[in-house]
LUMTI-160014 format. One record per residue (C-alpha): residue in one letter; x, y, z. Coordinates in pm, 1 decimal, padded with zeros to 6 digits. Layout:
<atoms>
+------+----------+----------+----------+
| rest |       px |       py |       pz |
+------+----------+----------+----------+
|    A |        X |        Y |        Z |
...
+------+----------+----------+----------+
</atoms>
This chain:
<atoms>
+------+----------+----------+----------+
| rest |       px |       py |       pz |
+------+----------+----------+----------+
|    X |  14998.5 |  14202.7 |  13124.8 |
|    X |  15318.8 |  14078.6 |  13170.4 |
|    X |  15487.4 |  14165.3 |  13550.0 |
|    X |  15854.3 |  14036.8 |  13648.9 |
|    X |  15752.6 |  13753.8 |  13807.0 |
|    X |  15511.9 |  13646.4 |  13549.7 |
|    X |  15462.2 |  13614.3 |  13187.5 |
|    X |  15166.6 |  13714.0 |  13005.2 |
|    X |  15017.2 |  13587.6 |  12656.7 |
|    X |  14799.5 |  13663.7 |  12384.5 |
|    X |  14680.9 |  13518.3 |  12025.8 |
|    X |  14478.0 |  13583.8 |  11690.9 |
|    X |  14402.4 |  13361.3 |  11418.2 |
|    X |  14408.6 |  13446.2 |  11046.5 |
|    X |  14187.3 |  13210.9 |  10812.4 |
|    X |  14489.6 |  13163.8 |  10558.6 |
|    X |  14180.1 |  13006.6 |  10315.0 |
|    X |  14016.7 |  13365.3 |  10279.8 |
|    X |  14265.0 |  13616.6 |  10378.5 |
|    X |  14026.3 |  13663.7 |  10701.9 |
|    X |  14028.4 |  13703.8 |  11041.9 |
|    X |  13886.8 |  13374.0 |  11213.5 |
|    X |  13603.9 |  13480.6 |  11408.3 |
|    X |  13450.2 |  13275.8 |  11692.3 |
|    X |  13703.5 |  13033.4 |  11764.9 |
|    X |  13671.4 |  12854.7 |  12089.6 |
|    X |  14063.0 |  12952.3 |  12285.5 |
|    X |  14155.3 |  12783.0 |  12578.2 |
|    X |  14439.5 |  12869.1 |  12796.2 |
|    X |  14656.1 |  12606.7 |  13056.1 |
|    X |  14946.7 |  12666.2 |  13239.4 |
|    X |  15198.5 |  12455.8 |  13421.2 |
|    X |  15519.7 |  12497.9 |  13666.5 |
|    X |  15790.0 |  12263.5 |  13528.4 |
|    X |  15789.7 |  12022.3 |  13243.1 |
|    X |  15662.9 |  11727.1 |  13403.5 |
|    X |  15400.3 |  11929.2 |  13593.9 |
|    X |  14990.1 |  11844.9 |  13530.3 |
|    X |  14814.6 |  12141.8 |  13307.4 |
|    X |  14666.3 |  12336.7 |  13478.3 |
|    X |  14319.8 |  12495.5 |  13294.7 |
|    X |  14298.3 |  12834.8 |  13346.5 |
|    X |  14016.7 |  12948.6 |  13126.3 |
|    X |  13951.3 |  13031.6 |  12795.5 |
|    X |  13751.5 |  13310.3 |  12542.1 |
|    X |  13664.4 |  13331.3 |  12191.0 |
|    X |  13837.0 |  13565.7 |  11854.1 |
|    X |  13685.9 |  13877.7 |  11820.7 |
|    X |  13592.5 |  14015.8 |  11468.2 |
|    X |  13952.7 |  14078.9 |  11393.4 |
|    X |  14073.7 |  13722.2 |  11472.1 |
|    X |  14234.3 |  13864.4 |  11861.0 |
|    X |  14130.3 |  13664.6 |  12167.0 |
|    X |  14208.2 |  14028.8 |  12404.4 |
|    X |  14090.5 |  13873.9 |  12756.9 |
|    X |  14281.9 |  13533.7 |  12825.4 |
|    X |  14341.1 |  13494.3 |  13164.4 |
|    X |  14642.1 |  13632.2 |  13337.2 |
|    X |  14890.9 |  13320.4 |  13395.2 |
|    X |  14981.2 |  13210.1 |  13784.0 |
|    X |  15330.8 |  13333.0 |  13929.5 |
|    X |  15608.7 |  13034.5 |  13819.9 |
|    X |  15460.8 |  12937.8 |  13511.9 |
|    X |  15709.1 |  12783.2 |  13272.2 |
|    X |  15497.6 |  12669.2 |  13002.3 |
|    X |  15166.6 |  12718.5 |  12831.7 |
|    X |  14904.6 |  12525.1 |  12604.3 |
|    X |  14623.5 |  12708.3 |  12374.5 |
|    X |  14373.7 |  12496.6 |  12263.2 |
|    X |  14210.5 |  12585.2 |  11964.8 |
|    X |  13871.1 |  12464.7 |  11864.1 |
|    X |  13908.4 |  12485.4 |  11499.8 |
|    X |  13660.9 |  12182.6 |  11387.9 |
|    X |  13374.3 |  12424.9 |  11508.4 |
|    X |  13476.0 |  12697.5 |  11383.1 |
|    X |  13496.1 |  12502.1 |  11037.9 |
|    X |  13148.6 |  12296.9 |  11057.1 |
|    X |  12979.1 |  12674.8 |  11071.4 |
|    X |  13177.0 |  12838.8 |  10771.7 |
|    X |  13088.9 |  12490.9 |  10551.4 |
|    X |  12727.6 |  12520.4 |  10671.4 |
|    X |  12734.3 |  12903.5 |  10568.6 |
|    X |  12920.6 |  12787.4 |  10256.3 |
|    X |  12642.7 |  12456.5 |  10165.1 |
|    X |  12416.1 |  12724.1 |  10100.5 |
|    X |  12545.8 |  12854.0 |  09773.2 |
|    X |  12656.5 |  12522.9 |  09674.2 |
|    X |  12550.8 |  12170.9 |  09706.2 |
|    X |  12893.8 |  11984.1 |  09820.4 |
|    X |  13245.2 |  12154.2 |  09925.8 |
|    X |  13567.5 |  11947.4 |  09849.7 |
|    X |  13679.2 |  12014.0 |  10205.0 |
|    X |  13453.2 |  11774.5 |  10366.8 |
|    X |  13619.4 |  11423.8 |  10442.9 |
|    X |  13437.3 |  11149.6 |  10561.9 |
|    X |  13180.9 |  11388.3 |  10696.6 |
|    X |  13442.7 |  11570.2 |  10878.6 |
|    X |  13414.7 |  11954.9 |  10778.0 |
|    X |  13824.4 |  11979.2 |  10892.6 |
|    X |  14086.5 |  11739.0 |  10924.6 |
|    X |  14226.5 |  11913.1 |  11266.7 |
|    X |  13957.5 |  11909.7 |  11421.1 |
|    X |  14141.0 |  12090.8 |  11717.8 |
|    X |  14514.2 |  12281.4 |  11713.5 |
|    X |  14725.0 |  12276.1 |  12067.1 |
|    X |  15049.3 |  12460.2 |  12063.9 |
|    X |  15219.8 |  12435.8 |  12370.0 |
|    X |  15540.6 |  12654.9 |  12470.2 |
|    X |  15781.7 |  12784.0 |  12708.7 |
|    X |  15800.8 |  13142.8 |  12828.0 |
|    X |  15984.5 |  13374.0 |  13146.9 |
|    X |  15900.7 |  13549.0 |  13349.1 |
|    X |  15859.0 |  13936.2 |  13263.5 |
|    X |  15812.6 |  13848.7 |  12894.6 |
|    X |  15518.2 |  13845.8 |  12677.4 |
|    X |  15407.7 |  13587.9 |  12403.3 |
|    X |  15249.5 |  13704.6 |  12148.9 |
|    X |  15150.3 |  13361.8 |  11926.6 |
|    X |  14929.5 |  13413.1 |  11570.2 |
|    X |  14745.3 |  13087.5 |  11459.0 |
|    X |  14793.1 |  13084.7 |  11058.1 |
|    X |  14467.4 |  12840.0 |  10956.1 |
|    X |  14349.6 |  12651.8 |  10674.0 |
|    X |  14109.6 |  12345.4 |  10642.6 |
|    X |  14430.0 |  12112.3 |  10634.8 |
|    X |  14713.0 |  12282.4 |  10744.9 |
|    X |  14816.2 |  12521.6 |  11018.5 |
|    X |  15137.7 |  12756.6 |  11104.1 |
|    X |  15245.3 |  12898.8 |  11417.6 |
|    X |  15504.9 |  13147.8 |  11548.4 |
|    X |  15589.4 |  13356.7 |  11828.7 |
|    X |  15447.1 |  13742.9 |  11720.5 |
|    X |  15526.4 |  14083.5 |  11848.7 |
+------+----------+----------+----------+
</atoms>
């Protein structure tokens, strides 16, 4: 929850290659005071059934930017293993890689007293992005 000294954030992931919900992905959450300040890791969680990570961590007073990590290779290596049972090869695997990002980072700005609301669009080879309601 957002306060007027800090900013708060949340995300969910749609599978854009099913019309699902990603479930199970790996989120983590960093934070930083100024643009050429370190990252700061704050924590992380994991999508729900419907895609929503609900319990990121509340970020610090005076944080200017912040980085989700996405762990989208594993996330990928367990829907091709659920897929390789119903059929012997998929077309997404590439040089035994089940995704070719294996990870997604968006990093972005945000104020005080607002909150971001950013929706990971995700396929096996491409990925969208915008700032949500």
């Amino acid at each position: 929850m957002s306060t007027s000294t800090t900013a708060s954030v949340s995300t969910h992931i749609l599978d854009t290659s099913v019309g699902r919900p990603a479930e199970a992905v790996a989120v983590r959450l960093s934070a930083r005071s100024g643009s050429g300040a370190d990252w700061q890791p704050l924590g992380g969680s994991a999508t729900d059934a419907d895609g929503r990570c609900k319990d990121l961590p509340a970020l610090p007073e005076g944080t200017t930017h912040v980085r989700l990590d996405f762990d989208t290779e594993t996330y990928f290596a367990k829907k091709q293993a659920a897929a390789q049972q119903d059929a012997p090869a998929l077309r997404d695997s590439e040089n035994g890689r089940p995704v070719f990002f294996p990870e997604v980072t968006i990093a972005f700005a945000v104020v005080p007293g607002e909150h971001y609301h950013v929706p990971l669009l995700l396929n096996p080879f491409g990925y969208s992005v915008y700032r949500g309601s």
